[in-house]
N, C-alpha and C positions, 0 to 999 in steps of 0.2 A: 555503420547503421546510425540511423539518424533517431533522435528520443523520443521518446512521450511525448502525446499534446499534453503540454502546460493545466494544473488543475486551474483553478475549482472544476471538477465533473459534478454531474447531477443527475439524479433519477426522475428521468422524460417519464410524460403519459401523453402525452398531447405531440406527439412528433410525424403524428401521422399515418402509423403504427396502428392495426389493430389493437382494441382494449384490452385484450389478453395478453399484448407485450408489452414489458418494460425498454424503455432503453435507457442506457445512459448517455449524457450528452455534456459537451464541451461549450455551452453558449456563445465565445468568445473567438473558439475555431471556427475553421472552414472546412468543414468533416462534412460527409456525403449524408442526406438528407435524414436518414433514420438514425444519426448519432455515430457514438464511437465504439459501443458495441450494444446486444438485445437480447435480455433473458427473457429464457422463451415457457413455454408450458405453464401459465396461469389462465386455461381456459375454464379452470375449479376456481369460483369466487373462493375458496375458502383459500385458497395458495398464494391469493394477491397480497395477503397479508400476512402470509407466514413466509418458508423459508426463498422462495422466488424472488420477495421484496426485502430479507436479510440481504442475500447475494447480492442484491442491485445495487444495497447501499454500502455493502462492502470494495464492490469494484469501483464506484462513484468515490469511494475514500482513499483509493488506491494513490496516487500524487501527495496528497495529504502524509498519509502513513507511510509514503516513502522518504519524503522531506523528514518526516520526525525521527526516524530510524535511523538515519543517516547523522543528526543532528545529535541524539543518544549516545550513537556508537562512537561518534567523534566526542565527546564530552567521557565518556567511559576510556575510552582512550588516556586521555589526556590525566586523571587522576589514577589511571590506572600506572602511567608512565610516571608521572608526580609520586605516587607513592612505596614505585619499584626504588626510585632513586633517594627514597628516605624512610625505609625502613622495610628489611628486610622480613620483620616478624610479618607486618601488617599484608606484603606481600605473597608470605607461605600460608598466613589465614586465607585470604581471598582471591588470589593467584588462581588456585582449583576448582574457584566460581565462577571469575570474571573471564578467564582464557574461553571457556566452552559458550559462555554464553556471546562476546565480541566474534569468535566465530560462525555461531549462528545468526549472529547479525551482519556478517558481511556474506554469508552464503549467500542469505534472505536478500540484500542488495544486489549480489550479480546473478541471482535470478530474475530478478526485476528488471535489471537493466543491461542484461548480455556481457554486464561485468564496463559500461561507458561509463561510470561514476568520475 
């Protein structure tokens, strides 16, 4: 399977789209006309602005936030691996921290990405 479009994504209103839909959109791709995907049910002005336009900018930050996660868990790694190798206390402190949480960041990775990282 092949990746992700490439971010920056953005939260479209102009795409063509009735005004009650969000989309989000890849400017740089060649994605079919209404973007890369379209949150839907903002035909209540009052939801353009609440959680319909949360969601829009959360999926629009989705490449973003998987770059960063990715970039985290490899840096946690690495002092994590750095400090298993010199000092055993330092590793029975935070060992029972750091295990569950590098964990959940690489579930969170091959959820995102079918496990292609």
């Amino acid at each position: 399977m092949s990746g992700h479009t490439p971010g920056p994504w953005e939260v479209g209103v102009d795409s063509g789209l009735p005004e009650w839909k969000l989309s989000i959109d890849a400017p740089h791709a060649k994605t079919a006309w209404y973007g890369l995907a379209v949150v839907n049910d903002m035909r209540d002005p009052a939801k353009r602005t609440g959680e319909a336009v949360a969601n829009a900018r959360l999926i629009a930050a989705a490449p973003e936030l998987l770059g960063a996660l990715r970039k985290v868990s490899d840096e946690l790694e690495s002092v994590f691996r750095h400090m298993s190798a010199h000092s055993d206390e330092l590793c029975q402190t935070y060992g029972p921290t750091v295990a569950p949480v590098l964990g959940q960041a690489h579930d969170a990775i091959a959820a995102a990405t079918e496990d292609q990282s």
